[in-house]
N, C-alpha and C positions, 0 to 999 in steps of 0.2 A: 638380456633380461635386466642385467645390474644397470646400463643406460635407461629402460625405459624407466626402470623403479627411482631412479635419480630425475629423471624427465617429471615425474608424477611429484616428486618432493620440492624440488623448483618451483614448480606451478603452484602447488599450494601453500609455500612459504609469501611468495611473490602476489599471492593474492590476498594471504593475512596480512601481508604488509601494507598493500593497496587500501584494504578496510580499515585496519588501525587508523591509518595517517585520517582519514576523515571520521570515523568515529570517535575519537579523542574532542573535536569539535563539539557532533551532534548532541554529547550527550553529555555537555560541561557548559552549557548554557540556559536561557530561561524556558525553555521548551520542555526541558526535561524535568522540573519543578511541576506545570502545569500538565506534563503526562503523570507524574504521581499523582496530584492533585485530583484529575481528570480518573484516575483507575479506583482514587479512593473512592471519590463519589459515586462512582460506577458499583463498585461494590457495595456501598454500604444499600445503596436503594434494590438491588440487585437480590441481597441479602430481603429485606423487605418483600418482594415481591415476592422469593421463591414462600414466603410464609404464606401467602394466599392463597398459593393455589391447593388443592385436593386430588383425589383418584380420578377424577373427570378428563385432568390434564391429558393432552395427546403427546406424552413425557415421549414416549418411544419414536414418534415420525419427526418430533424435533430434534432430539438427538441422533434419527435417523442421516437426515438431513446436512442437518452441521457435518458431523464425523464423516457422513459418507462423501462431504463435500470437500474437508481437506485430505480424505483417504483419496482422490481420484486425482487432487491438484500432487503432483508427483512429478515436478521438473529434476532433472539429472545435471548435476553442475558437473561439467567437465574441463573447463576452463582451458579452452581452445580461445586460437587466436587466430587472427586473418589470413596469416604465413602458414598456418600448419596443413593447410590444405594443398601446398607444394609440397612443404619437407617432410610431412607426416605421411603423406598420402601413399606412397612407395610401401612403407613398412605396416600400412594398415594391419596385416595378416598378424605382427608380431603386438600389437597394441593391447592384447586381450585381459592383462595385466594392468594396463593404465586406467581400462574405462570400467572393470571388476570394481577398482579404488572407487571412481567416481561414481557408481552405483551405491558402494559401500559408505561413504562419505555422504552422499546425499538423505541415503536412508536414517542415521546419523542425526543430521540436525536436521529434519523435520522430526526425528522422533520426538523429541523435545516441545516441534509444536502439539503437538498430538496429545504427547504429556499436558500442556498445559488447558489444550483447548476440554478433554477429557477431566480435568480437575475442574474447571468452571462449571461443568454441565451437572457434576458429580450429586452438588447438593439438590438441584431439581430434581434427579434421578432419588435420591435419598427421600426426598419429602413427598413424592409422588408413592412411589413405589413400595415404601415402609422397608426397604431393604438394608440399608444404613449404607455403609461406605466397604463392605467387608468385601466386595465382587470387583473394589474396584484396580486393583492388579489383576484378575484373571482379564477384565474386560480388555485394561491397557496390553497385556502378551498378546492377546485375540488382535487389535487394531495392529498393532508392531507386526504381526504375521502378514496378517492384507495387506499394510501399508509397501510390505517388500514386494507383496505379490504383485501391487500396484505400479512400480520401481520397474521392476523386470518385464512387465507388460508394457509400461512406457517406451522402454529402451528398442524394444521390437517393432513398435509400429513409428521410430524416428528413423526407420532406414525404409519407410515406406516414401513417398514424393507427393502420394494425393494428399492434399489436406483433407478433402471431404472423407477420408477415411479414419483420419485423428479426429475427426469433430464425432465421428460415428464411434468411436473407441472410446471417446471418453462420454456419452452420453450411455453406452455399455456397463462401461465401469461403475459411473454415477447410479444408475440402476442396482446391479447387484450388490456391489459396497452399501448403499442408503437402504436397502431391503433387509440385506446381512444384517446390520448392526438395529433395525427394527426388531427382528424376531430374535436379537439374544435379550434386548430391553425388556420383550416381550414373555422372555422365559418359554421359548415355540417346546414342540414335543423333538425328540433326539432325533428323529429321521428327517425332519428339513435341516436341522445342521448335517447332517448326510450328505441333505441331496446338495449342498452349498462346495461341499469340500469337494463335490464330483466337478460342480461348474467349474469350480476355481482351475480342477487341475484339468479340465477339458479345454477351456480357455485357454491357458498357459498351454498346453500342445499344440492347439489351432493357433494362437500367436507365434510359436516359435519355429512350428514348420512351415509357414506361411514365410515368414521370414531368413531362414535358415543360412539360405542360397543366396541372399542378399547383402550389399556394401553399405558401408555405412553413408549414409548422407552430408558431407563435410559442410556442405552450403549450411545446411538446416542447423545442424549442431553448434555453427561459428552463430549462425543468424541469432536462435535462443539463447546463448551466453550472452553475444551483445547485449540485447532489449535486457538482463536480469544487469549487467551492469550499468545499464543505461538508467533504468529506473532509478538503484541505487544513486548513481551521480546526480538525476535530476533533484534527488530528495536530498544527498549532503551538499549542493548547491542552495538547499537556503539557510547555509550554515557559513558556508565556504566558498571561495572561487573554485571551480572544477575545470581546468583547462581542458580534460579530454571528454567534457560532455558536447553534446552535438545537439545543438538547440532546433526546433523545430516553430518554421512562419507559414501562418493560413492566411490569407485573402481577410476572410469575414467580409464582403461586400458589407451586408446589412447592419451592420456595428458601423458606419460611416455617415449615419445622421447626428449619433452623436459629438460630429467632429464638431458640427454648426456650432455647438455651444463655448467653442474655442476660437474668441474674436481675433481680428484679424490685425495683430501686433507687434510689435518687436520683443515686446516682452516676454511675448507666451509663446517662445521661437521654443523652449524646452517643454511649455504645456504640450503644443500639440505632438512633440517627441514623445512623450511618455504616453499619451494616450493613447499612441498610434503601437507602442511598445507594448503596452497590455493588450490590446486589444486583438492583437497578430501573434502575440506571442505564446504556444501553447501550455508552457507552464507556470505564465502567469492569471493567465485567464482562464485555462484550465483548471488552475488551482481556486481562484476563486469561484468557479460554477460548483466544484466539488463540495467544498466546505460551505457552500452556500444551500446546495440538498442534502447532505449531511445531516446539515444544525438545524433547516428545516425539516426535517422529518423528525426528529427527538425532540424538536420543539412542538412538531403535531401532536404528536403522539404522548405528550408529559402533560401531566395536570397538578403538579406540585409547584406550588409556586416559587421558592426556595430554590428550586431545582432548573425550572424554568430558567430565570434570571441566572443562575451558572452555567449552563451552556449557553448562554446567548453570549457572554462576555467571554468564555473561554475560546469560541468558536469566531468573535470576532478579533481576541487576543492571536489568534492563530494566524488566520486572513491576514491581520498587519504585518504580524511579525514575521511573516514570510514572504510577503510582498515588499519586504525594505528593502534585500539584494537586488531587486531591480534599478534600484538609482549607479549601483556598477553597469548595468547590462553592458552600456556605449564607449564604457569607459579606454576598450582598448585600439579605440574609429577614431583617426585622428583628425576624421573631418567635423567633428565634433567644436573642436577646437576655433574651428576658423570662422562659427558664427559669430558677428559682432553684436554681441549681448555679455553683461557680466554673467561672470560664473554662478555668483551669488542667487543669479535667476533659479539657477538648477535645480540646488536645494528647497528654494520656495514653492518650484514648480511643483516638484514631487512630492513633497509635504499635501500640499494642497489638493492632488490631485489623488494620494492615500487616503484623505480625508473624506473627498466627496463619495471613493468605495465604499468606506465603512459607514459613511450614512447610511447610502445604498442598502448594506445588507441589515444595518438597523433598525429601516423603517421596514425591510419586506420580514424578518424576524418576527417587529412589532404586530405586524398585522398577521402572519401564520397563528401568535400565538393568541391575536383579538378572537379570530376566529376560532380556533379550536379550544378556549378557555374564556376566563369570563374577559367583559371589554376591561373592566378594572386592570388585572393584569396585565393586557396588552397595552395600556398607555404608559403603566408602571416600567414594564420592562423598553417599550421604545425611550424613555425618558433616560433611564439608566443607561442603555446602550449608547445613544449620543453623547451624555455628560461624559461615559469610558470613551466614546471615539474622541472627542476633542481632547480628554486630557492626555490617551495615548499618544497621537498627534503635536501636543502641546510642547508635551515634557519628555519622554522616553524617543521618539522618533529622531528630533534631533541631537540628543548622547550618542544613539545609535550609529547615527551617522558618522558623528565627530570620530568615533574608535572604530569605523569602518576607514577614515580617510585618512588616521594617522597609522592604521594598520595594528591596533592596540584592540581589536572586537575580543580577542580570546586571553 
């Protein structure tokens, strides 16, 4: 027991350690300025809006919704590695102890999300409901209860091998959690919280004896840690070099007329490298379709002008400034090297070819917002967006680079 309890304290030392070393980056540079920025103004119109609304609101299916949505998302960090499914796998029997912890630990810091996602809903709930804020510790002990029971029900159906039976469990869960947290919004009569506590603990029996008899799943367990630290690495990646991330190339056939526009020269030997680099590469071009529906959907959907033109620039501030670590991608191909072209090209190429994205999402910005606002606005803000994409381009893009190549970015 005193091994595996030390096995359990290793692992999560060695993982604090792993997050430190790249969070001390993420969040000591200009991203983290523009996420306060971005949360203030989130709040203040946020604040705004919850004053409009009345008793009419469907306060309770939205909060059903949310809540029940991060009560079902319930991943178990257990910070397995590719090996332990040799070395571990013998003493499975004696484990009961390490993965207690990692239930315990996980329910832990989501609680915190829970916390916070609960405090944001808080005052819509308050201004709807005429309740004030006085219910809102019973509400949060209620959610912290399900949330475990959701923990414990995850962990039972990860020693299952169908997927279509995890996909059936959590669209289960989503139901009953997102119903639960409606009828206590709702203020239900005491016999459906009744008959809820009957589901939950009938659930919990048919999950457990269902599974009882069964091993743990070592594939499945190593699989979903990978993909939670992979996500991680891919997001402190555009912070940082991440040697242990594992990049991912798509084809995209139909992104290959674009190439036409890249003549056929000695000079653009790095143009068509980089175009060919976003365009293949899943978390750069991934990153840009995201933050590109994103900005365009809160740009649909906003009709303040003020507000408008702040997430267009924020949202293109983003775009750039996360697409700069691409001028490394090649940097460790040392065929790279051996084309005969100056170096000098590189930088120009990349430059310009950042450029031509953020027009990109400039003009289709400009025109989400033509359309769903008056034209005034929409020339207004495509105007603004291009003056910010050239000056980003102009001026910040290559400093950026300079303390990327002298190794001085942090």
């Amino acid at each position: 027991m005193k091994q595996i309890e030390n096995l359990w304290k290793e692992r999560v030392q060695l993982h604090t350690v792993e997050l430190r070393k790249y969070l001390k980056y993420i969040f000591n540079d200009h991203l983290l300025f523009v996420a306060i920025f971005a949360l203030g103004a989130g709040a203040f119109y946020y604040n705004g809006w919850v004053k409009t609304l009345d008793e009419s609101f469907p306060v309770a299916w939205v909060m059903g919704i949310i809540l029940g949505l991060f009560l079902t998302m319930s991943p178990i960090y257990t910070f397995l590695k590719e090996a332990d499914k040799v070395y571990l796998l013998p003493i499975e029997m004696k484990l009961k102890f390490y993965f207690r912890k990692a239930i315990h630990v996980s329910f832990m810091l989501q609680s915190y999300i829970l916390l916070m996602i609960l405090a944001a809903c808080m005052p819509m709930y308050a201004k709807v409901t005429g309740n004030g804020f006085k219910s809102f510790f019973l509400i949060l002990l209620i959610l912290l209860i399900v949330k475990l029971w959701n923990l414990y029900l995850q962990w039972d159906v990860l020693k299952i091998q169908d997927y279509r039976i995890s996909y059936m469990d959590w669209l289960v869960r989503f139901v009953v959690n997102g119903s639960f947290i409606y009828f206590i919004i709702e203020r239900s009569s005491p016999w459906i919280y009744g008959l809820y506590i009957l589901i939950f603990l009938g659930l919990y029996f048919i999950y457990h004896q269902a599974t009882k008899e069964k091993t743990l799943k070592w594939d499945i367990l190593i699989n979903k840690e990978e993909k939670r630290m992979s996500a991680f690495y891919r997001f402190a990646n555009l912070f940082t070099d991440v040697p242990k991330l594992r990049g991912q190339v798509k084809r995209r056939k139909w992104l290959d007329p674009l190439l036409n526009f890249v003549q056929y020269d000695q000079k653009n030997t790095y143009s068509y490298l980089f175009i060919r680099t976003f365009m293949r590469t899943s978390e750069y071009f991934g990153l840009f379709i995201r933050l590109l529906l994103i900005g365009g959907v809160l740009l649909y959907f906003s009709d303040q002008f003020y507000l408008v033109i702040g997430i267009s620039i924020i949202f293109l501030y983003l775009t750039g400034f996360q697409l700069i670590p691409m001028i490394r991608f090649h940097e460790l191909k040392i065929w790279q090297f051996l084309y005969p072209v100056q170096r000098s090209f590189k930088e120009k190429s990349f430059i310009k070819l950042l450029h031509v994205i953020l027009l990109v999402q400039s003009v289709i910005f400009g025109v989400i917002v033509l359309i769903s606002n008056k034209w005034e606005n929409g020339l207004i803000v495509l105007i603004v967006n291009i003056v910010f994409s050239l000056g980003f381009v102009k001026w910040f893009v290559p400093s950026r680079i300079k303390k990327i190549n002298k190794g001085t970015i942090f």
